[in-house]
C-alpha positions as CSV (number, residue, x, y, z in Angstrom):
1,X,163.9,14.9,-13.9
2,X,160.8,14.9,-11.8
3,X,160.1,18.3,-10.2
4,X,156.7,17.4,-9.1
5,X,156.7,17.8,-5.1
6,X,157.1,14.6,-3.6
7,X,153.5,14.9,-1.9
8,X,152.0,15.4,-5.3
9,X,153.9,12.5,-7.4
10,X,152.2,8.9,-7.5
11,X,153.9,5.7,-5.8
12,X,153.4,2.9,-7.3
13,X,155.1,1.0,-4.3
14,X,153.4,1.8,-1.4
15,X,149.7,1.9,-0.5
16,X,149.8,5.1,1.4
17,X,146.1,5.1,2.5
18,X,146.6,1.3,3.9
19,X,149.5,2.0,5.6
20,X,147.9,5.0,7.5
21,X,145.2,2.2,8.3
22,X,146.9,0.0,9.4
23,X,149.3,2.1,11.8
24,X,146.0,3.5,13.3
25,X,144.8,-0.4,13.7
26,X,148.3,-1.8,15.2
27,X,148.2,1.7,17.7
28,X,144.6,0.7,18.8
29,X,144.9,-3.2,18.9
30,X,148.3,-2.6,21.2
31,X,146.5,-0.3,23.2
32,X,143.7,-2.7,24.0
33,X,146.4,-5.8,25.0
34,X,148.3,-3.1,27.0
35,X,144.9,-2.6,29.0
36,X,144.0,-6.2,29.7
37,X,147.5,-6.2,31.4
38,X,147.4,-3.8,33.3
39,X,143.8,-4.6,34.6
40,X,145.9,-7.6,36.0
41,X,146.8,-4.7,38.7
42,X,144.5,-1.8,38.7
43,X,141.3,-1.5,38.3
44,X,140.6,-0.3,34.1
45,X,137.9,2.6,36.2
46,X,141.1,4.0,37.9
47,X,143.2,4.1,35.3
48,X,143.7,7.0,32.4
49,X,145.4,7.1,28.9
50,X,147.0,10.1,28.0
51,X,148.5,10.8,24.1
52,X,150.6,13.5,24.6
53,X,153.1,14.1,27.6
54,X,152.5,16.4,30.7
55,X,152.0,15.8,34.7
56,X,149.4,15.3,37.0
57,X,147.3,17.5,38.5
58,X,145.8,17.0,42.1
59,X,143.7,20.5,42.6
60,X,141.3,19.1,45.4
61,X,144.4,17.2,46.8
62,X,147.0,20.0,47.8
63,X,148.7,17.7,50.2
64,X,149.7,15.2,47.2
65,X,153.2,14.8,46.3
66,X,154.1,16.4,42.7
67,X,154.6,13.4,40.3
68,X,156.0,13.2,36.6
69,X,155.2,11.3,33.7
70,X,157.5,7.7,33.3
71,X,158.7,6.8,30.5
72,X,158.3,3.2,29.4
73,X,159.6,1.7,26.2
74,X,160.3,-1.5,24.5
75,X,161.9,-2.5,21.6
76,X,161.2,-6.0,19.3
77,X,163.1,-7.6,15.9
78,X,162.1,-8.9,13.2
79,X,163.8,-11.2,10.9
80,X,164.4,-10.0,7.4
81,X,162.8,-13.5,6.3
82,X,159.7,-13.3,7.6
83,X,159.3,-10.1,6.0
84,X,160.6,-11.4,2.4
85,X,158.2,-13.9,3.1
86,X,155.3,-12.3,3.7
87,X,154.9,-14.1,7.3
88,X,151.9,-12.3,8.8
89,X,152.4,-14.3,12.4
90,X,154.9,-11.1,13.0
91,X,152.5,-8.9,14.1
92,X,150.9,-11.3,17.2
93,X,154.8,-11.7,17.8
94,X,155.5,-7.4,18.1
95,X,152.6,-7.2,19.9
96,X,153.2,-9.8,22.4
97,X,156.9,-8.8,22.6
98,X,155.7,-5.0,23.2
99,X,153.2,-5.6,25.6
100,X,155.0,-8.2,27.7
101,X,157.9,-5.2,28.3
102,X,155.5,-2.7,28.8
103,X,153.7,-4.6,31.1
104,X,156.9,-5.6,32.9
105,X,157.9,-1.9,33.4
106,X,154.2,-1.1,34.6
107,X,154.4,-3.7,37.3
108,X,158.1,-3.0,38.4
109,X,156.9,0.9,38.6
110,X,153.5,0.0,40.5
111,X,155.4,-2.3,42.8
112,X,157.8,0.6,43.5
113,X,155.6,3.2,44.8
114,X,153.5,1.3,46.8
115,X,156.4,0.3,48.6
116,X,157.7,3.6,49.0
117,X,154.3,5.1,49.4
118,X,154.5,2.1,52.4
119,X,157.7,3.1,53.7
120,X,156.5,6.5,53.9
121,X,154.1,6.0,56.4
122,X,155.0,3.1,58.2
123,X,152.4,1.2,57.4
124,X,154.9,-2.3,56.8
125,X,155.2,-5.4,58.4
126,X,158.0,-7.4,58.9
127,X,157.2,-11.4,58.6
128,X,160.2,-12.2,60.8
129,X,159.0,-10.1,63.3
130,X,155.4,-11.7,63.1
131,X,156.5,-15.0,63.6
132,X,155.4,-17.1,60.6
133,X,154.0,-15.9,57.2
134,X,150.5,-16.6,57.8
135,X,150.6,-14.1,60.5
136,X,152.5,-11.5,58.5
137,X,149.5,-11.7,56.1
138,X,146.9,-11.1,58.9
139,X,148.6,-8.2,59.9
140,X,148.5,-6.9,56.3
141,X,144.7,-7.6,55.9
142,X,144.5,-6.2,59.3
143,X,146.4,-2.5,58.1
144,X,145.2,-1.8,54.5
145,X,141.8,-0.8,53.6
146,X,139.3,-2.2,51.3
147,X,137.5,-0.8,48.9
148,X,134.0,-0.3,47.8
149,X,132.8,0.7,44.1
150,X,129.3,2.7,43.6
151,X,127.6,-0.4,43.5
152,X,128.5,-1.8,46.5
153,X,131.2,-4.1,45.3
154,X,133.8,-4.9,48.0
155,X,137.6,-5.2,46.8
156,X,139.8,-7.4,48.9
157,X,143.3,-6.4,48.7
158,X,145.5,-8.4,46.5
159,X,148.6,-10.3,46.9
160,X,151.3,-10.5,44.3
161,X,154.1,-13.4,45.3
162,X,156.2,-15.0,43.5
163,X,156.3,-19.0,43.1
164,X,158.2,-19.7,45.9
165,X,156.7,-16.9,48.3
166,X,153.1,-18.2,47.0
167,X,154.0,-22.2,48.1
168,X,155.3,-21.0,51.3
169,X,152.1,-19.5,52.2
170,X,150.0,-21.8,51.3
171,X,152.2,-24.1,53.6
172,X,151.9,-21.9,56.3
173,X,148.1,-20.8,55.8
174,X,147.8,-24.6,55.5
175,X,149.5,-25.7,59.1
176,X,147.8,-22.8,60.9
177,X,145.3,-23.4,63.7
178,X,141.6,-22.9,63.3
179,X,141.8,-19.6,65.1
180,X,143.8,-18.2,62.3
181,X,141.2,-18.6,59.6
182,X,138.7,-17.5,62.6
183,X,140.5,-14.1,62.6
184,X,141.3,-13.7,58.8
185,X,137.1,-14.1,58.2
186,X,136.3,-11.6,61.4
187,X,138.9,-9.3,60.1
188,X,137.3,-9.6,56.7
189,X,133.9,-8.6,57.5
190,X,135.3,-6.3,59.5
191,X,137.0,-4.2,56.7
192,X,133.8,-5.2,54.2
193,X,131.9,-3.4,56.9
194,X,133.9,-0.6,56.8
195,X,134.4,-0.2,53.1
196,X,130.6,-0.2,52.5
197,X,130.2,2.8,55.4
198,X,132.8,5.3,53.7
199,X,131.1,4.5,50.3
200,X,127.6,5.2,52.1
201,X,129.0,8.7,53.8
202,X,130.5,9.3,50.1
203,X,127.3,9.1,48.5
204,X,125.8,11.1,51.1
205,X,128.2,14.3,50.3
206,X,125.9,14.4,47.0
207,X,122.4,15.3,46.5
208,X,120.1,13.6,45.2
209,X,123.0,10.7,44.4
210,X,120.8,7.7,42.8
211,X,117.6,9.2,42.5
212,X,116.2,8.6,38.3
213,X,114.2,11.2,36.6
């Protein structure tokens, strides 16, 4: 009988030095794909990765709701085959399995609190009520405000549609009179304008901001 601790006895059946490797390279390489998703909807400069649980913290923004960490999970298979068999394809399919859920979760979540962030306010609009949905868009453009980085970079807002909502709008952007497009470009420049003068009064709140040494 083997009393050696189990730390201290030799296995001749496991690589326990590759296996940590490996775990640490599968962690990383999934956290890369999960972040090429999700710069699909935000911006990689706004978003943070924690690796332990906890909440947010808004100390220069008192009047911010308290939020909580979501949970998002995802489970994949693999067949017993592939692993008698040594088939290595196993890991792009894990990967692509666990990031395709996570992402799905992320963008159901996103989706979600903008709309009740929305709702909130009041700051909707109904395409019924605006008549056709080339209209309902200007009226979007016209509400939400765009954003400018520290290099001057303007940020249209973006529009997430599905197949069907996406044809219909091209149909409708397609059939609308000149004077639509007019507007959509003056409304534009308008909220370009705009962005660049809050990013401008930003900088200004700093002193110094820019200047080399």
């Amino acid at each position: 009988m083997n009393s050696l601790p189990k730390s201290t006895r030799a296995n001749y059946f496991c690589d326990e030095t590759g296996e940590e490797e490996y775990r640490r390279s599968f962690v990383e390489l999934l956290a890369k794909t999960q972040k090429v998703a999700f710069a699909k909807y935000m911006n990689p400069e706004n978003t943070h990765r924690f690796k332990h649980g906890g909440h947010w913290s808004h100390p220069a923004a008192p009047n911010v709701p308290p939020t909580n960490m979501k949970t998002h999970s995802a489970q994949t298979e693999i067949s017993f085959d592939k692993i008698v068999n040594h088939d290595l394809t196993v890991i792009d399919q894990v990967i692509g399995q666990i990031s395709e859920g996570m992402e799905s979760q992320f963008a159901k979540m996103l989706f979600t609190n903008v709309a009740a962030a929305a709702d909130a306010v009041g700051n909707t609009v109904d395409a019924k009520a605006a008549g056709s949905i080339h209209e309902a868009i200007a009226q979007i453009f016209d509400k939400v405000q765009f954003s400018a980085d520290k290099f001057g970079n303007v940020t249209p807002p973006s529009i997430y549609l599905g197949n069907q909502a996406s044809q219909a709008l091209q149909n409708s952007a397609a059939n609308a009179p000149p004077e639509f497009h007019q507007r959509i470009e003056a409304i534009i420049a308008r909220k370009t304008a705009e962005a660049l003068e809050r990013e401008t009064q930003r900088k200004a709140r700093f002193i110094r901001y820019g200047e080399s040494h």
